[in-house]
C-alpha positions in Angstrom: 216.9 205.6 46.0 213.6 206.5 44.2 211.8 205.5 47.7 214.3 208.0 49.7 213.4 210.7 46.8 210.0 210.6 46.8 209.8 210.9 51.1 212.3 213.6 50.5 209.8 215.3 48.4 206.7 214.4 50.2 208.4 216.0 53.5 209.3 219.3 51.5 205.6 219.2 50.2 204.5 219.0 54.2 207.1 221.9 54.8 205.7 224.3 52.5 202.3 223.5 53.6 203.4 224.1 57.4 204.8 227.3 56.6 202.1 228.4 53.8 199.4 227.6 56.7 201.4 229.2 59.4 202.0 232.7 57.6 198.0 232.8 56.7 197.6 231.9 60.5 199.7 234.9 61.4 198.2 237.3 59.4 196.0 240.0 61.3 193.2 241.2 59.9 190.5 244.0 61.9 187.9 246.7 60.4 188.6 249.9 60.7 186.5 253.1 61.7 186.3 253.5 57.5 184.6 249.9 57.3 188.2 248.8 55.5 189.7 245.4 56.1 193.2 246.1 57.5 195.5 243.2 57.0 198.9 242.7 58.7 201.4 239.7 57.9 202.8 240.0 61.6 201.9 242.2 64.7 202.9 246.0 64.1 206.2 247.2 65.0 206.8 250.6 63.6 203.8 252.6 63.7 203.2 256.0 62.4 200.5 258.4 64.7 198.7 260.7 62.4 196.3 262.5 65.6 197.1 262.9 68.9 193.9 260.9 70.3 195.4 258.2 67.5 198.7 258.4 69.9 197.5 257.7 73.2 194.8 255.4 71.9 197.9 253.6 71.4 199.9 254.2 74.7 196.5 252.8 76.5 196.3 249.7 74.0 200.1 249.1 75.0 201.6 249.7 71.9 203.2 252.9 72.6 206.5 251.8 72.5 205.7 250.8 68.6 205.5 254.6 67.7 208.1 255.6 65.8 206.9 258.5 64.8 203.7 261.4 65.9 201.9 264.3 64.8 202.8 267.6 67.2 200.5 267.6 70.0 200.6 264.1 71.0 201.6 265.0 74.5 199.6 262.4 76.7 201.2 260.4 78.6 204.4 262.0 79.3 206.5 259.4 77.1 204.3 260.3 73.9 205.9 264.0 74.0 209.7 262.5 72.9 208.3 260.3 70.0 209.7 261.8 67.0 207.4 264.3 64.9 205.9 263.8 61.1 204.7 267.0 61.1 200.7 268.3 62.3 197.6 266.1 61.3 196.4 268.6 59.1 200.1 268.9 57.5 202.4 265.8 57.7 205.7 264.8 56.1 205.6 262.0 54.0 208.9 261.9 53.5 209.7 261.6 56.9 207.0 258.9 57.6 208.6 257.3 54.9 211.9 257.1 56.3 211.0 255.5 59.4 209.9 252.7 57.5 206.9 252.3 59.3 204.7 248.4 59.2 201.5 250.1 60.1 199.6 254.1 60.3 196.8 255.0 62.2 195.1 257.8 60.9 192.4 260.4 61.0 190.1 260.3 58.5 187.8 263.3 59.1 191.1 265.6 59.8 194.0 264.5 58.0 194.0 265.7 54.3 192.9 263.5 52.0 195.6 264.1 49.0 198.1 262.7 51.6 196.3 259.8 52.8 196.1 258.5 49.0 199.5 259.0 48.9 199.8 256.9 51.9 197.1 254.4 50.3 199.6 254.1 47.5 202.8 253.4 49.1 201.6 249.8 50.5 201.5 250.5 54.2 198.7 249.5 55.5 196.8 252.3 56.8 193.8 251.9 59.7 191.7 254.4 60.2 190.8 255.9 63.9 187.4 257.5 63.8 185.4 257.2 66.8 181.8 258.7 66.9 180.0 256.9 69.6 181.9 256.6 72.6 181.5 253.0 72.3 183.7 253.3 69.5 186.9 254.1 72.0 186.6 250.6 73.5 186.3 249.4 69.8 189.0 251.2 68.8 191.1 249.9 71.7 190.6 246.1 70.9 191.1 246.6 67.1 194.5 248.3 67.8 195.2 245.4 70.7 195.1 243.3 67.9 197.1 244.8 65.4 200.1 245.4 68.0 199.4 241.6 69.5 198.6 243.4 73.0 195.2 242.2 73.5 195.7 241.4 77.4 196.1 245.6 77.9 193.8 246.7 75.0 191.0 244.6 76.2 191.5 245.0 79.5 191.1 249.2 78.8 188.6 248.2 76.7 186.6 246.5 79.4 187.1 249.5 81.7 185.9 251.7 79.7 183.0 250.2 78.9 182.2 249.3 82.8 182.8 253.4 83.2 180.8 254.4 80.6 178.0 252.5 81.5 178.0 254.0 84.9 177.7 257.0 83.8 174.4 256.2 81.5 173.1 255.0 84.8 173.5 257.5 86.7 172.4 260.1 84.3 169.4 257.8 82.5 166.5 260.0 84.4 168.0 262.9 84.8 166.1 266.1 83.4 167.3 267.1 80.1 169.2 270.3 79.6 169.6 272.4 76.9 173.6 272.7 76.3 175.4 274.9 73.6 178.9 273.6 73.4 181.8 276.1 72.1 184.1 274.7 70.2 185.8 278.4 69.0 185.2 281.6 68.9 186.3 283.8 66.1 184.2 282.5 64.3 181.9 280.8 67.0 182.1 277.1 66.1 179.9 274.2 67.4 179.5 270.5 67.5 176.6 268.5 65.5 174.6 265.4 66.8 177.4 263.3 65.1 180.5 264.5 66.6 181.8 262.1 69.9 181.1 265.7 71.9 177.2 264.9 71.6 177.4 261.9 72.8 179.0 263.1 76.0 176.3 265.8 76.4 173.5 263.5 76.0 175.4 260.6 78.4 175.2 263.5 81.1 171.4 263.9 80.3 172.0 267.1 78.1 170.6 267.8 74.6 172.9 269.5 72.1 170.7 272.6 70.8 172.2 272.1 67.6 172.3 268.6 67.1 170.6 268.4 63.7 173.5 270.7 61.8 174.5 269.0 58.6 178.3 269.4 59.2 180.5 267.6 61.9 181.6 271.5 63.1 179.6 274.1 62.1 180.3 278.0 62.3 177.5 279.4 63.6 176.0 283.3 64.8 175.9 284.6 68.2 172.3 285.2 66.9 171.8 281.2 66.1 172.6 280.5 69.7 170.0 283.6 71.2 167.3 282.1 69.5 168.2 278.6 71.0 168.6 280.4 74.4 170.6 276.9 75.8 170.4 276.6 79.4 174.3 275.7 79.6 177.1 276.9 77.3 180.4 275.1 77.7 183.3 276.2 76.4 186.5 274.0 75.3 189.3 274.5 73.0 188.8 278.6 72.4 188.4 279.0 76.3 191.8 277.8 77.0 193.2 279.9 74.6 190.9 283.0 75.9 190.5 282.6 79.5 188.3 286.1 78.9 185.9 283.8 76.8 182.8 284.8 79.0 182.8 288.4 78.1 181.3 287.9 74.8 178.5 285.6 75.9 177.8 289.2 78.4 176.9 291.3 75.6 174.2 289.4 75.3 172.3 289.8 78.8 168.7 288.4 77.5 170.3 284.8 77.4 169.6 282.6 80.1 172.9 281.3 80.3 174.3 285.1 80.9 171.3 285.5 83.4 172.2 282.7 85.6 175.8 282.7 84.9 176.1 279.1 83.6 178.7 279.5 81.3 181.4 276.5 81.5 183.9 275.5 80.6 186.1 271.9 79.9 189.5 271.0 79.6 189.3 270.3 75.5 192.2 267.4 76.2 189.8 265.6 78.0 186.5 266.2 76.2 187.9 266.7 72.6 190.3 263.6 72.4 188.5 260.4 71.5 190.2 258.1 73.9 189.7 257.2 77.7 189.8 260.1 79.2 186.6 261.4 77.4 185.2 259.8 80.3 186.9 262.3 82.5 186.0 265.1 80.2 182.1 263.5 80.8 182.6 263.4 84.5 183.5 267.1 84.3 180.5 268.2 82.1 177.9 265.9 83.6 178.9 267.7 87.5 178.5 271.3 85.1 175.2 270.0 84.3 173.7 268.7 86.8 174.4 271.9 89.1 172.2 273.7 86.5 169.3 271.1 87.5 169.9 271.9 91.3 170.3 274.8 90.7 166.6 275.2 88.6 165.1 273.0 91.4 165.7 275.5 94.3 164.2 278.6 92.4 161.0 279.5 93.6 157.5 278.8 91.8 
């Protein structure tokens, strides 16, 4: 009886120590774009979308079908635009994210306010944070969210392509003459990129140099008279040109720009330049073809 006992409780010992070493096993652990540990006990189900790059980030990871809930304008892919809405990223519900009971959120750092994210913080759902800089970061971003949703065959397979993309580009463009480029992100009032923002790193992957690159903030406001002194041999225009197709108009009032004088004012789709996901390498396509017509174009003028 005492022999039967004691295997009994040797073999509940072994149990507990199967289970114990099975649920640390499980647990997922990745870094986010913060440099935070995010831990998950199990693969994300229920995940909140706090951006709309965050959102398709996720539909090209295959986890889209884990969203239960997006920020407005996560419209890309199709099926992203019937996911149920938290709110903006600059304005979310928390009460609403918190009723869809959500295992994991993905959210933007830089542009989702930071009162509601340490609510968030508080309410133990673990948070990751989507922040990519460098455009390697998107094939980063795509593994790390692969792993958290336990679809690593499609994250790391986008993550691979990507990368194989992106560095067909930097080879194309490597010795390509560098052009001066102003990029417009608004303008009322005329807003700009730094040397920091993802935008940058798409003008310099087309062989461009962002004339003001050495700002302090991510997205400056700047002076129509900032940019005359730069005299940029390219503007490109994103977000406030779709919203103005009559964007070019204000660049013509000022004539002594080189830009106005050789009418090489451009412009973008902002989804596909502005959106840190795949298709930034679309968006790069796009502004690399922009640019490189201003370098034919400054080859066939006469000496």
């Amino acid at each position: 009886m005492f022999h039967s006992r004691l295997v009994f409780l040797h073999l509940g010992a072994l149990i507990l120590s199967v289970v114990a070493n099975y649920s640390y096993s499980a647990a997922i652990s990745v870094v986010d774009d913060a440099g935070r540990t995010v831990t998950l006990a199990a693969p994300a189900q229920r995940i909140i979308s706090l951006a709309p790059h965050v959102t398709e980030l996720l539909y090209a990871a295959g986890a889209g079908e884990r969203i239960v809930g997006a920020v407005s304008y996560s419209d890309y892919p199709a099926a992203a635009k019937k996911l149920p809405r938290v709110g903006s990223y600059n304005a979310f519900d928390l009460e609403a994210i918190v009723a869809l009971q959500p295992d994991l959120i993905v959210a933007w750092q830089s542009a989702n306010p930071a009162a509601a994210l340490e609510k968030l913080q508080t309410l133990s759902i673990p948070v990751f944070f989507s922040e990519p800089r460098q455009l390697e970061d998107v094939a980063t971003n795509l593994k790390r969210l692969g792993k958290l949703t336990a679809t690593e065959t499609v994250a790391n397979t986008a993550s691979a392509t990507f990368r194989r993309k992106l560095a067909e580009l930097r080879s194309k463009y490597r010795s390509a003459r560098e052009v001066s480029v102003f990029y417009q992100v608004w303008h009322q009032p005329l807003m700009t990129i730094n040397g920091e923002h993802i935008i940058s790193q798409v003008i310099e992957l087309c062989g461009g140099r962002n004339v003001f690159a050495n700002l302090p903030t991510l997205d400056p406001k700047i002076s129509f008279e900032a940019v005359l002194r730069k005299d940029p041999e390219v503007v490109v225009a994103g977000n406030s040109a779709l919203n103005h197709p009559d964007w070019k108009d204000s660049w013509r009032h000022w004539p002594a720009l080189q830009v106005v004088k050789n009418n090489h004012l451009f412009y973008v789709n902002p989804d596909i330049i502005q959106r840190h996901t795949p298709r930034i390498l679309q968006g790069a396509e796009v502004l690399c073809e922009h640019i490189e017509a201003v370098r034919r174009s400054g080859e066939d003028l006469p000496e």
